[in-house]
N, C-alpha and C positions, 0 to 999 in steps of 0.2 A: 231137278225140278225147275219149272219158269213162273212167274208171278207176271201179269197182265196188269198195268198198271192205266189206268184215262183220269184225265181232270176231269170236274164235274161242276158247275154251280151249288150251292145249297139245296135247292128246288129240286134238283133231281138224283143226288145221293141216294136217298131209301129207296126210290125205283130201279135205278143202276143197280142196286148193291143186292136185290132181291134179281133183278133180272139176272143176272151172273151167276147166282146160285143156280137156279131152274135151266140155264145154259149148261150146267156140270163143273162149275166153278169146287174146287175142296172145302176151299174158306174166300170170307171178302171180310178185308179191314177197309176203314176210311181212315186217311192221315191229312192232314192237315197241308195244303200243297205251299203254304205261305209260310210253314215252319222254320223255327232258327233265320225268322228274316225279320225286320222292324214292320211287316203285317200282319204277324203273327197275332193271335187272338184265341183267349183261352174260353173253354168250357165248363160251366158250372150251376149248379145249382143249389140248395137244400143237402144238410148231407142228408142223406138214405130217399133222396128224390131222383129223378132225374133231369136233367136239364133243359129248360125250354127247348131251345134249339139244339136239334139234333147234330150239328153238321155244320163246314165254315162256311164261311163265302165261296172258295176257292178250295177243292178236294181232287186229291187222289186216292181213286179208288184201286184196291189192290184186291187181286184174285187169284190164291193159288191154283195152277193148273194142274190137273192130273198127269201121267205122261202119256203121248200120243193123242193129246187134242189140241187139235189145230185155232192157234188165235183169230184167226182169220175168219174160220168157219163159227166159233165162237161169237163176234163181232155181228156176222150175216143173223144169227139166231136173234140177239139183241136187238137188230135195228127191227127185223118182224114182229118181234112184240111190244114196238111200238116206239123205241127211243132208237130214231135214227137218224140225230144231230148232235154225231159225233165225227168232229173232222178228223183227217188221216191224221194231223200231229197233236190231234191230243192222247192219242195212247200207245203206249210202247211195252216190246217185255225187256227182263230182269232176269237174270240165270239166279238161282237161290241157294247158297254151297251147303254141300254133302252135312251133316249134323244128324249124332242122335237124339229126333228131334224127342222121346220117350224119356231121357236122361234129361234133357234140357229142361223141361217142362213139368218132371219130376223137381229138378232143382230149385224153383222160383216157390216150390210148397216146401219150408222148412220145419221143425218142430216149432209149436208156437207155447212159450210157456207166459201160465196167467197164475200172476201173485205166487206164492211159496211154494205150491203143494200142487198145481194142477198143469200136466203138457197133454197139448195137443198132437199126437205124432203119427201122421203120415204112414202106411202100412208098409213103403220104401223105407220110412228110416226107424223100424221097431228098434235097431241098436245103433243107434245113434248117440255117438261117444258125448253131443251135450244133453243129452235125455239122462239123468242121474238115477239109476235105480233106490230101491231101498222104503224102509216101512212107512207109510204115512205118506206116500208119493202117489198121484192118482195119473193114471195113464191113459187117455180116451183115444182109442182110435180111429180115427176119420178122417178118408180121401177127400180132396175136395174135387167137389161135382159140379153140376150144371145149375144146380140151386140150391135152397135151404139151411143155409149157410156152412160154414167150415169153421167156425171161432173165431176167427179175426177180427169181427169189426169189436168196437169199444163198447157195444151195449150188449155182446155175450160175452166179453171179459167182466163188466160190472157184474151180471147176474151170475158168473159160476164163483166170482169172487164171493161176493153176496154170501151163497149157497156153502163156500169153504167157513168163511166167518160164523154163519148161523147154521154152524151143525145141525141136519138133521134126523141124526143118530135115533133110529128106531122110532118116526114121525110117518106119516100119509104126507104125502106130494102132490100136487097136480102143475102140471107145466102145460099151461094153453097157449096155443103156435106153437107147438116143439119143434115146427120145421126137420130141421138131422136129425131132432133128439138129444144134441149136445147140452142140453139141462136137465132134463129126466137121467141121462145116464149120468154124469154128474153126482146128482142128489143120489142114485141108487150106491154107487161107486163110492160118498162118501156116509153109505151107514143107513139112507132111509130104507125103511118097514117095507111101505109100499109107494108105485110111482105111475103115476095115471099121466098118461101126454097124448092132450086132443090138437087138431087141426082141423081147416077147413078143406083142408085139400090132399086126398086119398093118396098122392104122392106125396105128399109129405108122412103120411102115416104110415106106408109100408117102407119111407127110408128109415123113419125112429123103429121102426121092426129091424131091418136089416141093419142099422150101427150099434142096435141092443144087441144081437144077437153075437156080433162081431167082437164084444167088448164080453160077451159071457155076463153077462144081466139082464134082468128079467124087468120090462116097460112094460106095462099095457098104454098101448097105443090106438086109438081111435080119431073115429069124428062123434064132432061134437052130440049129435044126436045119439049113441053111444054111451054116452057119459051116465054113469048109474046117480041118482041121488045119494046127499051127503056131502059131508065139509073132510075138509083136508088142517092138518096140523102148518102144513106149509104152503103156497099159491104163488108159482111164479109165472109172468106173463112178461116176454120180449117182443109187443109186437111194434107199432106207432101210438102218437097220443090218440087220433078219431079214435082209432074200432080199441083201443085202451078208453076212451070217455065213455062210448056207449054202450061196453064192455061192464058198466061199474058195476050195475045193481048185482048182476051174475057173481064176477068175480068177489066181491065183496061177502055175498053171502056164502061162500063157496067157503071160507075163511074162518074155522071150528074157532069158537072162545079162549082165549089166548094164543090162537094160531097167528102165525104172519102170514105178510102178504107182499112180496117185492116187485116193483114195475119197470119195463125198461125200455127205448125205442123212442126216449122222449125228449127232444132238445131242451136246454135250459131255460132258454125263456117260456117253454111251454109248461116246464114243472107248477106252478100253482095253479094254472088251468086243470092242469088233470090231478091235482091235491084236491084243488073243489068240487070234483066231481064224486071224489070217494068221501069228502067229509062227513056226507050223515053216516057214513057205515064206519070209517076206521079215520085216524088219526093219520095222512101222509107226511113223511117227510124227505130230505134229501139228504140219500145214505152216502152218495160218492158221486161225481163228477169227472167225465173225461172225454175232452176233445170234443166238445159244445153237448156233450150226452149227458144225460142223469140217471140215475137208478132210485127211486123212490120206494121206500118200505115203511110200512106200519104193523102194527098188532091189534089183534079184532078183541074187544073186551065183554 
């Protein structure tokens, strides 16, 4: 296979890189054309934001070609939809070696284990000589996808931690943004009664169907509108601090009389912003911390 590579300005990145797709491009990365050089210039933001600027100064743009399509003709397509100040030497191709690219790509997803008792593992590595079988060992299984997360980030390692520490042996659940699911199965996986996981977005909702279903536990999965009245013995919510602020009244009363309520999605300096939010309904505080995240839980009285 060949890779199409042209520099680009800033300015014109997201229009190249869409145009090249709709040319029959497989894939389009942007790389950094001033990398590994004293111009080099990083990107960044917020975690769990995205970065102002999309794109450097100075970009190469990269497009896997399919086989049997011509750069050339490729190029002709581009300049008619409208970018066509691209000089002859700013683009060149690349041969790209032979690779199972299936195995490769498998590999960069490895078992991810959180706290004592809970792996993530990939439907490639079910026996995976560091996945430890045996009793009290919770196994979730889940590929990672195009969205809705996969466990990685540190704010659904705090809530399924959370969730192992505050047993919810034979409790009602509700997990609002379940996104994958990976909390509701969880909470079912270590013991609760029942487990409700709402979303706003109906692909979220039939993936926590499909990674219940895969895991052999029973979710009820919805949207929000869905949601029958009634309080839960436990309430977990991973999303950000806003739609966590204006989220409170709901979640708050959602949260049965000595039920808890754990939060998560919420940088540190935002934790007492969104403590005062729940104060008139529940007591917040900060259950654990990691890599500028927090996990916040209280108990409804």
């Amino acid at each position: 296979m060949r890779e199409l590579v042209l520099t680009c300005p800033e300015a014109q990145a997201e229009a190249l890189s869409d145009a090249l797709l709709d040319a029959g491009a497989l894939s389009v990365s942007v790389e950094d054309a001033d990398g590994d050089t004293g111009a080099e210039r990083p990107l960044f933001g917020e975690p769990g934001l995205e970065p102002e600027v999309q794109a450097w100064h100075r970009n190469h743009i990269v497009a896997l070609l399919p086989d049997g399509l011509d750069p050339a003709q490729m190029l002709e397509q581009i300049r008619a939809a409208g970018i066509d100040d691209i000089p002859p030497g700013d683009w060149s191709i690349r041969e790209v070696p032979d690779a199972d690219w299936v195995r490769l790509t498998q590999s960069q997803f490895p078992p991810i284990q959180v706290g004592s008792r809970i792996w993530i593992v990939p439907s490639w590595h079910r026996e995976h000589p560091d996945v430890p079988p045996g009793e009290g060992m919770i196994h979730i299984e889940l590929d990672p996808g195009l969205a809705f997360g996969t466990g990685s980030h540190p704010t659904t390692h705090l809530c399924l931690e959370w969730l192992a520490a505050n047993s919810p042996v034979g409790q009602s659940v509700l997990d609002y943004g379940c996104g994958s699911g990976i909390l509701a199965i969880a909470a079912q996986m270590l013991g609760a009664r029942r487990t409700d996981a709402v979303d706003i977005d109906e692909q979220a909702v039939e993936a926590t169907r499909y990674n219940a279903q895969v895991n052999r536990v029973q979710v009820n999965a919805m949207l929000p509108d869905q949601l029958s009245d009634g309080q839960f013995q436990v309430v977990v919510a991973n999303i950000l601090s806003n739609p966590l602020k204006v989220l409170a009244p709901m979640l708050a009363n959602r949260v049965a009389p000595g039920g808890r309520l754990a939060l998560s999605g919420i940088l540190e300096r935002q934790a007492e912003e969104v403590a005062q939010a729940y104060a008139p309904w529940l007591k917040m505080s900060v259950w654990q911390a990691r890599e500028g995240w927090v996990c916040l839980h209280g108990t409804a009285h």
